[in-house]
Structure formats: C-alpha cells, structure tokens
C-alpha positions as CSV (number, residue, x, y, z in Angstrom):
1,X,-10.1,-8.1,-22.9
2,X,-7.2,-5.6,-23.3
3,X,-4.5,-6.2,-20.1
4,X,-4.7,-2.3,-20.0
5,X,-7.9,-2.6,-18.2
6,X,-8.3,-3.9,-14.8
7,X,-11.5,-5.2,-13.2
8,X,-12.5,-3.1,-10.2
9,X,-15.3,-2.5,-8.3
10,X,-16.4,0.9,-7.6
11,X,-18.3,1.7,-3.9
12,X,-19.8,4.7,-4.5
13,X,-20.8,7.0,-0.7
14,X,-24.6,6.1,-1.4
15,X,-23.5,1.6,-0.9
16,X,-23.8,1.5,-4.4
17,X,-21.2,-1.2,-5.8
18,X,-20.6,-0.7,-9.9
19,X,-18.4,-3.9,-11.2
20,X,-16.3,-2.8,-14.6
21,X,-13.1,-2.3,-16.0
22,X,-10.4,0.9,-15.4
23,X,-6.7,1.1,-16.3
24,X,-4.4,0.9,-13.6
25,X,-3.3,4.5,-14.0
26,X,-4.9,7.7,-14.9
27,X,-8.1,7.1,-14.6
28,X,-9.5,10.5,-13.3
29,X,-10.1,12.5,-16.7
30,X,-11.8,16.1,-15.4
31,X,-13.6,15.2,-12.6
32,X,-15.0,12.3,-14.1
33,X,-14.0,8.5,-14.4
34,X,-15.1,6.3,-17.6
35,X,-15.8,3.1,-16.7
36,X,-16.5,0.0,-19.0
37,X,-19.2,-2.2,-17.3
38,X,-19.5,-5.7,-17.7
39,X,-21.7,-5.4,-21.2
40,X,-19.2,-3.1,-23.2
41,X,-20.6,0.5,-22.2
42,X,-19.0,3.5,-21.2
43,X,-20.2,5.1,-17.7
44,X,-19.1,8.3,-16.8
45,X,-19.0,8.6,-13.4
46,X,-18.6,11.4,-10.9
47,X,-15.4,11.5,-8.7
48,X,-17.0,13.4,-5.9
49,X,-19.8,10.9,-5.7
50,X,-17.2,7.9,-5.4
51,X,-16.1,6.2,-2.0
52,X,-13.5,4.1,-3.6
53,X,-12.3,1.9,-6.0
54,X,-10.8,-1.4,-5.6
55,X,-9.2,-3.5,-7.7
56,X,-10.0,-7.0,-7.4
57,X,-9.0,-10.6,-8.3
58,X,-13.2,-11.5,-8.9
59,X,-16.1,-9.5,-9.0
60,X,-18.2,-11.9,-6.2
61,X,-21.1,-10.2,-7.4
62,X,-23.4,-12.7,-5.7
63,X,-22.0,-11.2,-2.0
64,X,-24.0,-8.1,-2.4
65,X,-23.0,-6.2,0.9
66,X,-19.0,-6.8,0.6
67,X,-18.2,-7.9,-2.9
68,X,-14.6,-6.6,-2.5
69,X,-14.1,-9.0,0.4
70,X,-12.2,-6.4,3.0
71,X,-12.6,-8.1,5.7
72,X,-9.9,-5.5,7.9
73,X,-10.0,-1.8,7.8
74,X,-6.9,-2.0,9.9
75,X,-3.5,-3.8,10.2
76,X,-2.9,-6.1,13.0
77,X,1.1,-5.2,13.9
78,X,3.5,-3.3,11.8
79,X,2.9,-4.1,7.6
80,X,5.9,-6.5,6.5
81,X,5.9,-4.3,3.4
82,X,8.3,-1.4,2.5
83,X,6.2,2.0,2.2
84,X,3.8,4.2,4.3
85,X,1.4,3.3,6.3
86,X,-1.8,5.6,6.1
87,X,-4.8,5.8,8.1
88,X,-7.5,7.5,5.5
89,X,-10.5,8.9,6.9
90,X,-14.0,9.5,4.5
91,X,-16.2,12.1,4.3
92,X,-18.6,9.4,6.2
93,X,-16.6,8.8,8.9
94,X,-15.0,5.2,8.4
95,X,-11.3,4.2,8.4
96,X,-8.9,2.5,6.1
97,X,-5.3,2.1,6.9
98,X,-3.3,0.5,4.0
99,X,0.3,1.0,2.4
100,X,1.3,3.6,0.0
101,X,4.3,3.6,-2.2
102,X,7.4,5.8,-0.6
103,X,8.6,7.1,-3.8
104,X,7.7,9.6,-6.5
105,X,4.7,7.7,-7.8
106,X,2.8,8.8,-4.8
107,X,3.4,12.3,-5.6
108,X,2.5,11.5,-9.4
109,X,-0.6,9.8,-7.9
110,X,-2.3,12.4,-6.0
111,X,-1.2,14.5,-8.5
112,X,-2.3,13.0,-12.1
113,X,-5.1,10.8,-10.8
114,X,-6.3,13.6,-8.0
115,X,-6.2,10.6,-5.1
116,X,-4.6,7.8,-3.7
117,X,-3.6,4.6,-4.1
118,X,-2.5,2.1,-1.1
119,X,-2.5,-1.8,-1.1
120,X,-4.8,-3.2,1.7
121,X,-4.0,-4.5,4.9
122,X,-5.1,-8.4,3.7
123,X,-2.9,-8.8,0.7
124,X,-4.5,-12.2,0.6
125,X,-8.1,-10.9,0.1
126,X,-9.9,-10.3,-3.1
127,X,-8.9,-6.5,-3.3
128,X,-5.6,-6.3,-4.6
129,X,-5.4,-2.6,-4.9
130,X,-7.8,0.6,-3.9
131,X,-7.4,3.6,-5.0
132,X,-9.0,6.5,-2.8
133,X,-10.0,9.8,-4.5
134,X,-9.1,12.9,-2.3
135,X,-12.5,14.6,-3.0
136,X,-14.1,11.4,-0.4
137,X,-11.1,12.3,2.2
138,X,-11.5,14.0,5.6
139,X,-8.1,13.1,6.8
140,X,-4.9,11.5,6.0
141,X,-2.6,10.1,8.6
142,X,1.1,9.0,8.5
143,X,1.1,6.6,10.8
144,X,4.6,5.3,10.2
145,X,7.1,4.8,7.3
146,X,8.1,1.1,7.3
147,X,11.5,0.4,5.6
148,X,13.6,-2.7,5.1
149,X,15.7,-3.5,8.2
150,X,19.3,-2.7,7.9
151,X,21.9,-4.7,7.9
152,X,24.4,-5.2,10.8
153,X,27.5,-4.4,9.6
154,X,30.4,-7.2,10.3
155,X,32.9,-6.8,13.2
156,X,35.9,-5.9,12.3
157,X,38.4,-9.1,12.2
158,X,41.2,-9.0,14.0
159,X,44.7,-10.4,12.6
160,X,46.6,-13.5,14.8
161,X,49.1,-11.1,14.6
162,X,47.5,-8.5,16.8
163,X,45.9,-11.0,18.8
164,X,49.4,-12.4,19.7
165,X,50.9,-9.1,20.6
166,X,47.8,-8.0,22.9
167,X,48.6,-11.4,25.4
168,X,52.0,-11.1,25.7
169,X,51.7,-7.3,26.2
170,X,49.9,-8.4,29.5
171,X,51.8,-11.2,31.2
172,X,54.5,-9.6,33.8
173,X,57.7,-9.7,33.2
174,X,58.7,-12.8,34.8
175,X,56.4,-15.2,33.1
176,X,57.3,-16.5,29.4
177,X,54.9,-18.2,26.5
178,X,55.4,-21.8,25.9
C-alpha cells in the first residue's frame, strides 16, 4: 500500500460506516470523494451524503456501532495543544469539539478540500484525524484559540555597584559603613 493513502473510516448521516483508503489531502474532487475499499475498488461517494471521515490507526471492524473508537465528543479542560478549539455542529444535531490548525492550512482546507479538518479531543484513541465536510455543518464555533504560554521575561539584574550606592544613599549622616 502506497503511504499516500491513509486508512479512514467514513460515517456516512444514514450510520453507515465504509472502511478504505484516502490521501491525507485533497480528497474532495467535485462534490465527490473516491474512495479505495478494502478489495482494491474505487467508490465514488457523495460529499453531501457524508457525516465525517476519520482517520484511524485500525479499522475495528468487528465493533460495528463505534469502529472509530471516539469515545468524547468534548474536551475535558483547555486542549494542551497549540491551535483552535472548535465546537462543530451537524446537520443532525450532534457535537464535536476538536483542534484545528491556527495557520494558513486551515484556510487552504476549507478552501481546496470544501471542509474541515481538526484532531480529536482523545489523541490517544483510534482516530487520529477527522476531517468534517462543510456541506454536514450547521454551525461552527470558536470556542477559544489556545497558544503556547509565554515566557516570563528575566528581571533585570542589578550591578554590586548600584546596590552599594542605593544603602549608603540611605544611612544619615552620622552613621559610617564598616
């Protein structure tokens, strides 16, 4: 197998889970995406009809009503991750929040691939990945942008020489250094 393609599992809005294989990018050609199944075809496959697709480590196609182990829709606390955090709403009414990259790709994302890709809020899990077409969106939320923290910047270090001159500034007049 070419390291061009990716496995992935594809929910579809009817519960329907396809396993096969996409590239990590560009994968929306029209308003279609080709996907290679497990025995070597090509299935064209509508983008409005598709829920999501997640990129996974194994296909776990013996777990037939969560295959793409998410087990949380939602973070816990604030991601540890640099990016944005999202809350996407479907067409059918459930929630994902995940992380979205804070630079240009996510612009060349939504805009070349017509959708959305965010890492999940178990990096851990099976799904590495899940990429979100717009056409199964309701509603997109910014719930925060999550940067690296900054760093303190050192106090300024004072010479013995100034040090020195600040006490004897402040004895009186009468009382001398040893």
């Amino acid at each position: 197998m070419a390291s061009s393609r990716k496995k992935v599992l594809i929910r579809r809005f009817s519960g329907a889970v396809t396993p096969g294989y996409l590239p990590p990018a560009n994968l929306v050609h029209g308003q279609q995406v080709d996907l290679l199944d497990l025995d070597g075809r090509v299935i064209p496959l509508s983008i409005n009809d598709i829920k999501m697709i997640s990129y996974v480590r194994d296909f776990n196609l013996s777990d037939k009503t969560n295959p793409e182990r998410i087990i949380r829709k939602t973070f816990f606390a604030r991601p540890r991750s640099e990016g944005l955090w999202v809350r996407l709403t479907f067409r059918d009414g459930d929630l994902l929040e995940g992380l979205a990259p804070a630079d240009i790709s996510l612009v060349d994302s939504i805009q070349a691939d017509a959708g959305l890709q965010v890492s999940p809020p178990d990096a851990r899990s099976n799904t590495q990945r899940i990429y979100v077409p717009r056409a199964a969106l309701s509603g997109i939320e910014l719930v925060a942008v999550i940067t690296a923290p900054s760093r303190r910047k050192p106090l300024p270090v004072a010479s013995s020489s100034t040090q020195e001159e600040l006490f004897h500034s402040e004895l009186p007049p009468n009382v001398r250094p040893n």
